[in-house]
LUMBA-828136 format. One record per atom (N, C-alpha, C, O): residue in three letters; x, z, y; atom name; residue number from 1. Coordinates in Angstrom, 2 decimals. Atoms other than C-alpha are relative to their C-alpha. Example, Ala and Ser with C-alpha at 12.3 -4.5 7.8 and 13.67 -1.06 7.14 Angstrom:
# LUMBA-828136
ALA,0.89,0.00,-1.19,N,1
ALA,12.30,7.80,-4.50,CA,1
ALA,0.90,0.00,1.20,C,1
ALA,1.94,0.66,1.18,O,1
SER,-0.82,-0.06,-1.19,N,2
SER,13.67,7.14,-1.06,CA,2
SER,-0.77,0.73,1.09,C,2
SER,-0.26,0.90,2.20,O,2
This chain:
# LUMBA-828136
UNK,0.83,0.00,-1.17,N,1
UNK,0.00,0.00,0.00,CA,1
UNK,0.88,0.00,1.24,C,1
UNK,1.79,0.82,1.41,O,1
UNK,-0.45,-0.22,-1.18,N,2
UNK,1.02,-0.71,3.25,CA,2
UNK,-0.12,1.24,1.36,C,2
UNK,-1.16,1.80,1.70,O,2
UNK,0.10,-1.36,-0.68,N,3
UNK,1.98,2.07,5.81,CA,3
UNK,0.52,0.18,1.33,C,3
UNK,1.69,-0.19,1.30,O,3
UNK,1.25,0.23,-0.36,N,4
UNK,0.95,2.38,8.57,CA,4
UNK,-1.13,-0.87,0.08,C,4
UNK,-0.61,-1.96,0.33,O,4
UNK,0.98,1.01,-0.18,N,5
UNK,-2.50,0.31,8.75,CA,5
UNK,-1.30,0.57,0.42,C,5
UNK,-1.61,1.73,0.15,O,5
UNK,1.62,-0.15,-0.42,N,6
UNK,-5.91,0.51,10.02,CA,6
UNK,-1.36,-0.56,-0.27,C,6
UNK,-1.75,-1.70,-0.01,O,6
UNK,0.80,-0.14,0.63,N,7
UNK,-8.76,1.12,8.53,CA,7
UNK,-1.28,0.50,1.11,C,7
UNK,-1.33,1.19,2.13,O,7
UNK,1.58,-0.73,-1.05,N,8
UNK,-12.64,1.52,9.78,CA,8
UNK,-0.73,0.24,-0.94,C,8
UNK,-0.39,-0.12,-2.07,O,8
UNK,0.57,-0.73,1.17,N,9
UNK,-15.24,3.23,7.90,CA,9
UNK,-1.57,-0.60,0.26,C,9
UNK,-1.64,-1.24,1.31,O,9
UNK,0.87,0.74,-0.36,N,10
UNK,-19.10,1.98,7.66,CA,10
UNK,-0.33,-0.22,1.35,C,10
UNK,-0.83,-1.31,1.61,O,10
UNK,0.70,0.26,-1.32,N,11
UNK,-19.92,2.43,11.39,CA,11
UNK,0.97,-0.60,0.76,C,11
UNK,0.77,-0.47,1.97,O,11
UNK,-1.13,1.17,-0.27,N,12
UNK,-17.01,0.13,12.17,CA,12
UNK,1.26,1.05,1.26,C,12
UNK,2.12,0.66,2.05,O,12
UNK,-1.29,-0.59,-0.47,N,13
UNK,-14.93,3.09,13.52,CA,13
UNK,1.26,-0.17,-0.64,C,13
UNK,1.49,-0.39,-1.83,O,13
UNK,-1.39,0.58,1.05,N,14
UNK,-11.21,2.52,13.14,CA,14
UNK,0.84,1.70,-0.30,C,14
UNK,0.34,2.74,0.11,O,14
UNK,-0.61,-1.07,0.38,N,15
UNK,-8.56,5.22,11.75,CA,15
UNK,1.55,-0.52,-0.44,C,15
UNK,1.81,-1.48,-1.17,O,15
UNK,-1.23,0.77,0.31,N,16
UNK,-5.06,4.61,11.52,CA,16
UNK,0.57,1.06,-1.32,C,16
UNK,0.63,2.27,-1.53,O,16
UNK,-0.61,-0.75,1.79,N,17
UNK,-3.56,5.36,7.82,CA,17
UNK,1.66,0.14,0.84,C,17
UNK,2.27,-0.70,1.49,O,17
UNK,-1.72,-0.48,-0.05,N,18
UNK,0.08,6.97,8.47,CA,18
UNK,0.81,0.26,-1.28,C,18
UNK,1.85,-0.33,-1.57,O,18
UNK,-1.13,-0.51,1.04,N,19
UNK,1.33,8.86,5.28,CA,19
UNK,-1.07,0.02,-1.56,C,19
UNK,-2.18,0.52,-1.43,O,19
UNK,0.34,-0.11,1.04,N,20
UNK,0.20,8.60,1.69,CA,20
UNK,1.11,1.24,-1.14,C,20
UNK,2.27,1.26,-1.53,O,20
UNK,-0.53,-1.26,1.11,N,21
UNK,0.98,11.70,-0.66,CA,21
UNK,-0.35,-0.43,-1.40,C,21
UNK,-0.88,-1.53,-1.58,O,21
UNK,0.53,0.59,1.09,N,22
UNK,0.41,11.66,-4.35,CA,22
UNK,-1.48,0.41,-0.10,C,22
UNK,-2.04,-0.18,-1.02,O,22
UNK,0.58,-0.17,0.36,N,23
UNK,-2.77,13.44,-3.83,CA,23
UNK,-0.98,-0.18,1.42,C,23
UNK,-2.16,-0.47,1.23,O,23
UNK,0.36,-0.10,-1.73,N,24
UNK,-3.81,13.46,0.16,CA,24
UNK,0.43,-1.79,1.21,C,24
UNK,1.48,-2.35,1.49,O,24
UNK,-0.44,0.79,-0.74,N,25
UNK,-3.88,10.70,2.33,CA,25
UNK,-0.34,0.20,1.88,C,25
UNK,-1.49,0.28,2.34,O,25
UNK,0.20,-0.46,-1.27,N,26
UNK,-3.31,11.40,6.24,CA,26
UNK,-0.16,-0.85,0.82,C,26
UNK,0.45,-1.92,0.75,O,26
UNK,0.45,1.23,-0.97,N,27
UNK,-4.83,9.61,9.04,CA,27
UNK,-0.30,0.64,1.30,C,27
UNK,-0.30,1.84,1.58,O,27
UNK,0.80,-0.43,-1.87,N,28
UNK,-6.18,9.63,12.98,CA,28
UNK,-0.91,-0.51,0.17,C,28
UNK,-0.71,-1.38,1.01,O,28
UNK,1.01,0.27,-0.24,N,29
UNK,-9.33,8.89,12.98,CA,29
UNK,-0.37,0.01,1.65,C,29
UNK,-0.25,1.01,2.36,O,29
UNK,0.58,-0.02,-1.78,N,30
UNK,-10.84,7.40,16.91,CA,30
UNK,-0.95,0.91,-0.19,C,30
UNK,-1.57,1.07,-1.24,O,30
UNK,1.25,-0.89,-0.26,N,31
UNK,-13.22,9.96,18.20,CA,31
UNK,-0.24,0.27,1.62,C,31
UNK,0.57,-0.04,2.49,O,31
UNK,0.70,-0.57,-1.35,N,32
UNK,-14.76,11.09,21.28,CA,32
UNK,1.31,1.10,0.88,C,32
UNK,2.07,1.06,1.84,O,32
UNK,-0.74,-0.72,-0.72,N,33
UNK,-12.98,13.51,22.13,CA,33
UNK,1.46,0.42,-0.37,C,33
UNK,1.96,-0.65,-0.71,O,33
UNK,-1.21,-0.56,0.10,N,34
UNK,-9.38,15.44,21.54,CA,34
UNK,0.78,-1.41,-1.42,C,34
UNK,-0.21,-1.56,-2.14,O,34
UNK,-0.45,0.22,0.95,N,35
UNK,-7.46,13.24,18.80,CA,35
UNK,0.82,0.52,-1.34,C,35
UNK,2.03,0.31,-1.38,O,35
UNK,-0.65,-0.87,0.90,N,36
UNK,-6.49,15.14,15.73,CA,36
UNK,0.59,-0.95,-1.42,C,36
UNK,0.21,-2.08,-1.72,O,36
UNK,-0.50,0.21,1.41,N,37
UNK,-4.44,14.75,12.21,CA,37
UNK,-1.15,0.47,-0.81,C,37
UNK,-1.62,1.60,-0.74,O,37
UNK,0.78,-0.79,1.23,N,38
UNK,-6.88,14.88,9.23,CA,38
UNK,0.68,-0.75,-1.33,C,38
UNK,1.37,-1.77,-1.29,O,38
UNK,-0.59,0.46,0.82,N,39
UNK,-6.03,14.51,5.77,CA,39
UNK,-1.41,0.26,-0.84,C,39
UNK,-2.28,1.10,-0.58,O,39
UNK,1.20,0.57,0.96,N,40
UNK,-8.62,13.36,3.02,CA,40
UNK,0.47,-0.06,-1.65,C,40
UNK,1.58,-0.60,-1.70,O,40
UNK,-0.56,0.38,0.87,N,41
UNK,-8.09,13.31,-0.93,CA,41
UNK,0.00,-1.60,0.07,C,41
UNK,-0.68,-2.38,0.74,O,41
UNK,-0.01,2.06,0.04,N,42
UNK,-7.06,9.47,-1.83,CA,42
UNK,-1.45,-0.82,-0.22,C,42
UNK,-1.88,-1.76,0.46,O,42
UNK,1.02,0.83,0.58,N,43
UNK,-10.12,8.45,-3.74,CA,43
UNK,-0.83,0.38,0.66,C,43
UNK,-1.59,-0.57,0.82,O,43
UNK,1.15,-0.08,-1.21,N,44
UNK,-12.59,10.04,-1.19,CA,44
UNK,0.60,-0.99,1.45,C,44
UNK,-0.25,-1.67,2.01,O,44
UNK,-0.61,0.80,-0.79,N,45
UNK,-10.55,8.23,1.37,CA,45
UNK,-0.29,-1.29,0.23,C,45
UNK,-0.52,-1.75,1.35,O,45
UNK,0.24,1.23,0.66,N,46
UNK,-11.10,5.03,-0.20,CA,46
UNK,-1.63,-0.27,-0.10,C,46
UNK,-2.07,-1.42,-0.18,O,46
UNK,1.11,0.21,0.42,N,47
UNK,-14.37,5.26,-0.71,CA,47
UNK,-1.14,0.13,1.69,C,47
UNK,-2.32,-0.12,1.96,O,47
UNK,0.61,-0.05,-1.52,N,48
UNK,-14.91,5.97,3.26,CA,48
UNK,0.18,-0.75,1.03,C,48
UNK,-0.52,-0.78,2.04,O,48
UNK,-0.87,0.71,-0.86,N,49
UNK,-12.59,3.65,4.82,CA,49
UNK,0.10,-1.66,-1.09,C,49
UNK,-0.35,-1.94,-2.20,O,49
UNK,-0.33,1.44,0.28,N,50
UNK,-11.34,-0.25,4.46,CA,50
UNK,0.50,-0.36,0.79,C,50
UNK,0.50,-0.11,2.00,O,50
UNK,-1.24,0.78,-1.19,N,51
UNK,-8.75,-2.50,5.43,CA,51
UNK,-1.03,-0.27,1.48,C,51
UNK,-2.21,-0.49,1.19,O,51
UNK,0.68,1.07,-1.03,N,52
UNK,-10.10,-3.86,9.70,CA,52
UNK,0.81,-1.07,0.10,C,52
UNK,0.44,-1.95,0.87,O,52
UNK,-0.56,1.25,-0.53,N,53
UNK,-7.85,-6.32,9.82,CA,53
UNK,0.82,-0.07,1.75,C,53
UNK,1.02,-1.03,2.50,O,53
UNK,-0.07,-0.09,-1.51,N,54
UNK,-6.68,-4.94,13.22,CA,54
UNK,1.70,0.28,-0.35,C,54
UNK,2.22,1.00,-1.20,O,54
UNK,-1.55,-0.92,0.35,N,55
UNK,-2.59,-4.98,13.97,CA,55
UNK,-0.05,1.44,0.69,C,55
UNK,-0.53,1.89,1.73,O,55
UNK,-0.25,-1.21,-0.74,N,56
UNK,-1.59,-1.76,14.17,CA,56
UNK,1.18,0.38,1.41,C,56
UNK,1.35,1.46,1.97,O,56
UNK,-0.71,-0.28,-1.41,N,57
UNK,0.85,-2.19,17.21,CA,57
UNK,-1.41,-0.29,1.18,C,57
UNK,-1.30,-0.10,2.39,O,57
UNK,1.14,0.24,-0.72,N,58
UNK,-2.63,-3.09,18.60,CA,58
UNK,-0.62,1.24,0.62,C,58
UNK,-0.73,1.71,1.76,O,58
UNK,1.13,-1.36,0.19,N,59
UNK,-4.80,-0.07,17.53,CA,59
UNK,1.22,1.23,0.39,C,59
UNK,0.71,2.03,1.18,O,59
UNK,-1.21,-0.71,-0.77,N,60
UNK,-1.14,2.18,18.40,CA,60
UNK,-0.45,0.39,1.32,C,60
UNK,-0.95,1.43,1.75,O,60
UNK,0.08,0.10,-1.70,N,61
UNK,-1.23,0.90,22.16,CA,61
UNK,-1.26,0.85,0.48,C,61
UNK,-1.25,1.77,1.30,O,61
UNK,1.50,-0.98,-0.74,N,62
UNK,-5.50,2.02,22.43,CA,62
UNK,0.48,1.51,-0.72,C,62
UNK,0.22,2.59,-0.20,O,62
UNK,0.57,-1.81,0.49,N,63
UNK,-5.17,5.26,20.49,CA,63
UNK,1.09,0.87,1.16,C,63
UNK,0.79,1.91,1.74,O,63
UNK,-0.76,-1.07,-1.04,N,64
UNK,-1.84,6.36,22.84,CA,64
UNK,-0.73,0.34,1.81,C,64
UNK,-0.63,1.31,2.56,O,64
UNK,0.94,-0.02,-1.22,N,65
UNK,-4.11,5.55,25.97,CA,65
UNK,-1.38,0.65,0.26,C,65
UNK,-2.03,0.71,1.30,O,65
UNK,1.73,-0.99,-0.21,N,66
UNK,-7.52,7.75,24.97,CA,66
UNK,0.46,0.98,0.64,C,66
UNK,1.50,1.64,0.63,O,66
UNK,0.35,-0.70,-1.11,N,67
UNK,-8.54,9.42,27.38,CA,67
UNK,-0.66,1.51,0.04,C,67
UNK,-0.70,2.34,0.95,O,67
UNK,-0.25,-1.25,0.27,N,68
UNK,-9.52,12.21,25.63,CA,68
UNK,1.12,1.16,-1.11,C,68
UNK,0.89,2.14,-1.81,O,68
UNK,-1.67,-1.04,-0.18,N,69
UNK,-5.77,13.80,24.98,CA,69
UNK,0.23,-0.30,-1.62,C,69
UNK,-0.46,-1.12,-2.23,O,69
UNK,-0.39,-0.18,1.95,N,70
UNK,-4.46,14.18,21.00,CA,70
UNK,1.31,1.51,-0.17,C,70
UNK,1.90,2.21,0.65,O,70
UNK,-0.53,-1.03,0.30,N,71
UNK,-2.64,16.69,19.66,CA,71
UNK,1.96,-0.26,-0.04,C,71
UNK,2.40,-1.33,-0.47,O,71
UNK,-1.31,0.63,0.31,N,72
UNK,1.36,16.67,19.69,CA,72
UNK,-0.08,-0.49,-1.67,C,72
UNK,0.04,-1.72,-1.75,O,72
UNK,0.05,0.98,1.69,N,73
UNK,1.13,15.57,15.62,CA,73
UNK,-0.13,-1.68,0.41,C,73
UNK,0.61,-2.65,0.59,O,73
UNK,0.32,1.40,-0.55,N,74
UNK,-0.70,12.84,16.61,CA,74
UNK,0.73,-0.89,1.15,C,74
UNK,0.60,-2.10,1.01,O,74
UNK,-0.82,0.97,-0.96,N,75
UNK,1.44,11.34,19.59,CA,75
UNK,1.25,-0.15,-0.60,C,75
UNK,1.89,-1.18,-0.36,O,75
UNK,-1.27,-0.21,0.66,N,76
UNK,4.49,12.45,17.43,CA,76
UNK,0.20,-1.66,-1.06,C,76
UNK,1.08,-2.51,-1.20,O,76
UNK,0.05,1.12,0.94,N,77
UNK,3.27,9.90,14.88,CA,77
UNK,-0.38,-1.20,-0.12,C,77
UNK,-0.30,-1.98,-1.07,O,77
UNK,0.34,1.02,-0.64,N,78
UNK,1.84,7.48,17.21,CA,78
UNK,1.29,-0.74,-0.02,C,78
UNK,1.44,-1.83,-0.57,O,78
UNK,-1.01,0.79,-0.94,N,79
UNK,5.36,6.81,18.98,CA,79
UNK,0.82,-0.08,-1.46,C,79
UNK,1.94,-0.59,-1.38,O,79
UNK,-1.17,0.41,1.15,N,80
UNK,6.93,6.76,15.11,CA,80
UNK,-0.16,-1.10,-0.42,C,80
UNK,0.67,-1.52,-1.22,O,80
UNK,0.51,1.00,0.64,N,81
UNK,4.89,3.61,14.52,CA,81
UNK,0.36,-1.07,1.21,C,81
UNK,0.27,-2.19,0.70,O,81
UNK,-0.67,0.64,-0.98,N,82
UNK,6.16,1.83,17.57,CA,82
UNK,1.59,-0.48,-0.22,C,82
UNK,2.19,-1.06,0.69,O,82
C-alpha cells in the first residue's frame, strides 16, 4: 500500500492515510474544527474509507491551511509529507 494517500469515506470527506501498523492504521481525517491524529483498526478502516484519487501534495497544501488549527502531531506529519 502506498503511504501517504488520501482517502474519503461515503460522504465524500477526505482523510489523509500516513502510517500503517500491523494492526492500526493512522490518519487525519478533514473536519470542522481543530485537526487531530486518529487511529482506526485496518479492516474497520477499510471498510470506511477508499482510495479519492486526490494527490496528496494537493490535499497536504489544504489540510496545512484549515482554518480551524491541528494539533502539533498533525502539522508534524503534514510537513513530513512535503
Amino acid at each position: 500500500m502506498l503511504i501517504p494517500r488520501v482517502v474519503k469515506d461515503h460522504n465524500s470527506k477526505t482523510a489523509i492515510l500516513f502510517k500503517e501498523g500491523r494492526k492500526f492504521i493512522h490518519f487525519i481525517p478533514m473536519k470542522s474544527g481543530k485537526l487531530t491524529v486518529k487511529r482506526l483498526p485496518i479492516v474497520r478502516f477499510f471498510t470506511m474509507y477508499q482510495d479519492a484519487n486526490i494527490p496528496v501534495e494537493h490535499a497536504v497544501s489544504s489540510y496545512l491551511k484549515h482554518s480551524g488549527g491541528m494539533t502539533e502531531a498533525v502539522r508534524t506529519a503534514l510537513e513530513g509529507m512535503v
